[in-house]
Structures are given as C-alpha cells and as structure tokens.
N, C-alpha and C positions, 0 to 999 in steps of 0.2 A: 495492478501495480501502479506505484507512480513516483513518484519526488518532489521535492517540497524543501522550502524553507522556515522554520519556525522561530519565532522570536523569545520563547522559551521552553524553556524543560517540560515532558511530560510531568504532569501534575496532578491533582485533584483540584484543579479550579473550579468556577463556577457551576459548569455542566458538561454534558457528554460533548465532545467535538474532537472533530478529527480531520486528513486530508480526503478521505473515500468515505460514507458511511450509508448503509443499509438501515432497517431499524432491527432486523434479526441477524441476517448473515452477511457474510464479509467486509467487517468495518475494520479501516484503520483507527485507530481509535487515538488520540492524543492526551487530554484532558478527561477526565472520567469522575465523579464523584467517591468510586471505588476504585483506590491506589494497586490493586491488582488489574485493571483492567487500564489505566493509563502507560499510553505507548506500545499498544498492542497490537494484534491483528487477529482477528477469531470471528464465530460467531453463534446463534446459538442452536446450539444439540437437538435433536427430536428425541433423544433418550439419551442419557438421562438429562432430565431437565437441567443441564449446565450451558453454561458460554466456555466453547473452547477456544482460547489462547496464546497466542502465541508473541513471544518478547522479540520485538523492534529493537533495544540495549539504545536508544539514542539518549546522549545525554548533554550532548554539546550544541549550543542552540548559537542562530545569526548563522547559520553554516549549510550549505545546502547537502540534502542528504536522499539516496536514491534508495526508496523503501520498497519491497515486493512482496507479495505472499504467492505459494502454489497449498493447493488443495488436490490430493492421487485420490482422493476416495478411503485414504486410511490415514494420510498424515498433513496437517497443518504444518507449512514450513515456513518461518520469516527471514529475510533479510535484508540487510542494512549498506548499500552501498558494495553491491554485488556480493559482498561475505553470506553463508549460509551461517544461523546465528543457533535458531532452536526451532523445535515442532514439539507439538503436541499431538497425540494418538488419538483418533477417533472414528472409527468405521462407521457410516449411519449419513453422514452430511449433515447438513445445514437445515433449516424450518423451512418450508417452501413461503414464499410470501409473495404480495402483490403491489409492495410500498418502491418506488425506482431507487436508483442508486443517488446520493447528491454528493456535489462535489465539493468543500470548503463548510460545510455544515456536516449536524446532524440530521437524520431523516423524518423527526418527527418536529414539526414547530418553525418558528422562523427566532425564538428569543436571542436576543444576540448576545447571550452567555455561549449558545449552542454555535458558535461561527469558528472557525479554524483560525487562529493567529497566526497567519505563516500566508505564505504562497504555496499555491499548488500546478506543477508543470508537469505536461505527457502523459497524462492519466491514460491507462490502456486496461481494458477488463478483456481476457480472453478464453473461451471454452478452453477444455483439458489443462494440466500441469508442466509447465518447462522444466528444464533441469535447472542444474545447477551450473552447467559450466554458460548454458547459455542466458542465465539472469546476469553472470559475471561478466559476459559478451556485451550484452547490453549496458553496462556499466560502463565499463570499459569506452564502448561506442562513444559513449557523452563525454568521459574524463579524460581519457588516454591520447593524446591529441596525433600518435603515432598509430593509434592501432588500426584507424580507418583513414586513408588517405583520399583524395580525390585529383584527378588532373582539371586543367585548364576548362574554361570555358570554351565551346567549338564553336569560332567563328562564321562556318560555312556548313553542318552539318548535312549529312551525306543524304536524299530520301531515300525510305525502303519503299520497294512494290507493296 
C-alpha cells in the first residue's frame, strides 16, 4: 500500500507508470497505454492468462491521496483514501516472478516515459490481507488529526530494569 501525490489524472500517457510497480504482479498502476488498466491496482493471473484489476476511481489530481490494495487468495480489493472502492475475483494468485518491486517507476526500463509524476510517501508491502476497517484506521491515522493523539515530550524519563 502507499499514498502519493500526482500531478494528473490517470491516463494513457506515454508509458506504464505508477506509484509501486512489479512487472507481473502487484502494481499500482497510474498511466498505462491501455485506458482499462490506468489507475489501477492488479496483477497478472497464472490462469487465465489475464491481468486482474482493480479501480483506484482517483480522478482529482495536485491532492494527495492514500491508495491501498489487499490480496485474501480470492479477492483483489482497492482503496482510495481508506474507502473500500472495488475487487475483482480471482482464486489462483499472482505469476511468481523474480523482477523487485520499484518505487516511482515501472519495473522493466529506466525510460522516463516510465517514471511516476507524482510523489510517493509510506510505501508499506505486507504478507497476508488487512481489513477494511483497519486500511480506514490507517487513514484516519495520517488525516484525522483527533483520531491518534500524543502527550508531551518526557523530560526526565523514568529507566526500566
């Protein structure tokens, strides 16, 4: 998962980019040359030979925006600023691969068609699927400036044995 600022709208610009991307599975995807896969989150199938997908709905750009994906083993879920938006259905997972994750690019290249136009903050990739109330927590966490409080800094703190 992570959040990001982008300076515009998912698109079909130049080339593949996004804030997270893989070259098979788990990419955020931003820009895409194929308008079904711009602003997305998916990635591709071991059967049937598809990219599963799943719609980010981000449309308002210069705005910063907390984007996440869970993966249970049957459902692709995205969301957009703690809201749960859509999934897409696919038992089977992801292609296994041996290409890393990058951060602000695509994963194959360095062309800088392929670079993310945005900022990218707090990128967290994590084994198993959160929910939903806790993607919303996390949210919250960064925006809600009441939901997580802190006291003072301790002058004199106390040692533990």
């Amino acid at each position: 998962m992570q959040s990001g600022i982008c300076t515009q709208d998912p698109s079909m610009s130049g080339g593949p980019d996004g804030p997270l991307m893989r070259e098979q599975n788990y990419q955020f995807t931003w820009n895409h040359p194929d308008q079904k896969f711009a602003g997305t989150v998916g990635f591709k199938a071991a059967s049937p030979q598809d990219w599963i997908a799943s719609d980010l709905k981000v449309t308002n750009t210069g705005k910063w925006h907390y984007l996440a994906a869970t993966y249970d083993g049957l459902k692709l879920r995205s969301y957009t600023n703690g809201t749960p938006l859509s999934f897409d259905i696919y038992a089977g997972g992801p292609l296994s691969e041996t290409t890393s994750a990058k951060i602000g690019r695509h994963a194959n290249g360095t062309d800088p068609k392929n670079f993310f136009d945005g900022d990218v903050d707090e990128v967290r990739i994590a084994q198993g699927s959160h929910s939903n109330a806790w993607i919303a927590a996390q949210y919250r966490s960064m925006m809600d400036k009441g939901f997580v409080t802190f006291g003072p800094e301790e002058a004199n703190p106390t040692q533990q044995p």
